[in-house]
C-alpha positions in Angstrom: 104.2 106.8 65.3 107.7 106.1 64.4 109.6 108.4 62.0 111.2 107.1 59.0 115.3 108.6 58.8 117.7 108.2 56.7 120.6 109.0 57.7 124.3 109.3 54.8 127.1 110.2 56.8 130.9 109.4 56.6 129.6 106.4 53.7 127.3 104.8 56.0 123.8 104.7 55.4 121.5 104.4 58.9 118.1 103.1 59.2 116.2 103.6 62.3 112.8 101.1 63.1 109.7 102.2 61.0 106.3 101.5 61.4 103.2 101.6 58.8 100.9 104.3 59.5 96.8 104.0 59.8 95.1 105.2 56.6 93.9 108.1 58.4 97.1 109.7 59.7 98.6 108.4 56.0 95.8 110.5 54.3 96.6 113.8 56.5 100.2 113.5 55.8 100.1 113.8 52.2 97.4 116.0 52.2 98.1 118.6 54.3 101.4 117.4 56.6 99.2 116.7 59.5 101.7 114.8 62.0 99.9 114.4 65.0 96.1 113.2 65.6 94.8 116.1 67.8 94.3 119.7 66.0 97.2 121.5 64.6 98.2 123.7 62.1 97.7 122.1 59.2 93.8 121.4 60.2 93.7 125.0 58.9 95.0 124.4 55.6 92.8 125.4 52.6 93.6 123.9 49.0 94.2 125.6 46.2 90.4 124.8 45.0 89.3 125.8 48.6 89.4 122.0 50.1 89.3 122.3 53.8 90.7 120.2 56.6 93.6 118.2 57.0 92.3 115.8 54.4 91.6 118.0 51.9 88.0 118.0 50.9 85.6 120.6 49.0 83.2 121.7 51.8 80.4 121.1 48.9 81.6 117.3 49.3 81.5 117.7 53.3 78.2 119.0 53.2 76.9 116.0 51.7 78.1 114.0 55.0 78.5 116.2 57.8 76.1 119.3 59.0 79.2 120.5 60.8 81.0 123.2 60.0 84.3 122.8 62.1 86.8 121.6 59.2 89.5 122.2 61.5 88.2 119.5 64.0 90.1 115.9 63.3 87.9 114.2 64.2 85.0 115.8 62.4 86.9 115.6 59.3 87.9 112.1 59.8 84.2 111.2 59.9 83.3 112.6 57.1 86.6 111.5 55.5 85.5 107.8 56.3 81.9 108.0 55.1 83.3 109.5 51.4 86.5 106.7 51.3 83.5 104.1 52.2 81.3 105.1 49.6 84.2 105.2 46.8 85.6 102.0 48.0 82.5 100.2 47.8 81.9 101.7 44.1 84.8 100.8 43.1 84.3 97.0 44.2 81.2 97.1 42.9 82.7 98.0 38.9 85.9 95.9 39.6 84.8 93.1 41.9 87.7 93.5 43.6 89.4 95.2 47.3 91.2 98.5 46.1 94.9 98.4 47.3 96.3 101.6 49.0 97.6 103.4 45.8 94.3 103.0 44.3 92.1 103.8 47.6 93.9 107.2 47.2 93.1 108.0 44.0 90.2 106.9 44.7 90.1 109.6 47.5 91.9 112.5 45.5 90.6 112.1 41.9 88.1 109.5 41.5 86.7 110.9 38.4 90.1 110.7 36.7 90.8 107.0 37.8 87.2 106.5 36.5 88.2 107.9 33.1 90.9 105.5 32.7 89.3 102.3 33.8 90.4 102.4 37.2 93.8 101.1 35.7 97.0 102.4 37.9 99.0 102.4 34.5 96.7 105.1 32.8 96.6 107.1 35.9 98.4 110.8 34.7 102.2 110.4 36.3 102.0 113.3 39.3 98.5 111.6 40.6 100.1 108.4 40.6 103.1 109.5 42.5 101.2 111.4 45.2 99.1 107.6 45.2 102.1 105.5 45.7 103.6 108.2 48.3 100.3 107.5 50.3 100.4 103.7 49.9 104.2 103.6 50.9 103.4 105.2 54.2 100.4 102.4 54.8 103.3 99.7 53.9 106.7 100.5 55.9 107.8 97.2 57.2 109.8 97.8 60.6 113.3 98.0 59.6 115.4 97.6 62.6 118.4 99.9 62.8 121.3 98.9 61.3 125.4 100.0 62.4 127.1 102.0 60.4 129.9 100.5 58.6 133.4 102.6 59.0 134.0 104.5 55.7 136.6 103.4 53.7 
């Protein structure tokens, strides 16, 4: 994975190559910070509501899909994160008739019933959910950008 930096200095602006990340490593990024695919840190990150895992979800919900108990394994999570973004996806196709794009696969992921309650329309989605949505999908979209020389300040 390529980092994305940005760098002002003397009135230059310097962008290094980016790549798009996998949903996966997208998802553990704005959930938790996860930056790497093997256990770390933030696979010990517990939510506010008590979500577990470096994607975030209620151990009720993980129950549902997964006997195991090791939240903290990526891998584990992951499964079960892939069974619960398959069965929203294929709800909501099944009300819209349509793919869901990134922004609304995470809602989708991090507050279905809201995005529900609005008619799974982006516009009606509350402000701070919809942010956190298009942070997700913006990771899933960086085109490379190949770095550019930084022009002598004036």
């Amino acid at each position: 994975m390529k980092r994305f930096m940005l760098f002002l200095s003397l009135g230059a602006l310097v962008v290094f190559e980016v790549s798009a990340l996998p949903v996966r490593e997208a998802l553990a990024l704005v959930e938790t910070g996860a930056e790497h695919p093997t256990r770390c840190p933030a696979d010990s990150v517990i939510g506010g509501s008590g979500e577990v895992s470096r994607f975030q979800i209620m151990p009720d919900v993980w129950r549902g899909y997964s006997k195991s108990g090791d939240y903290n394994d990526p891998e584990a999570a992951w499964k079960v994160a892939q069974q619960i973004l398959d069965e929203r996806t294929k709800w909501f196709r099944r009300v819209t008739g349509r793919e869901p794009n990134k922004t609304e696969l995470y809602v989708l992921w991090n507050k279905p019933g809201h995005f529900e309650s609005v008619g799974f329309k982006l516009s009606r989605v509350k402000p701070l959910y919809r942010e956190r949505a298009e942070r997700f999908s913006n990771l899933c979209h960086l085109q490379a950008t190949l770095a550019r020389k930084p022009k002598p300040a004036i």
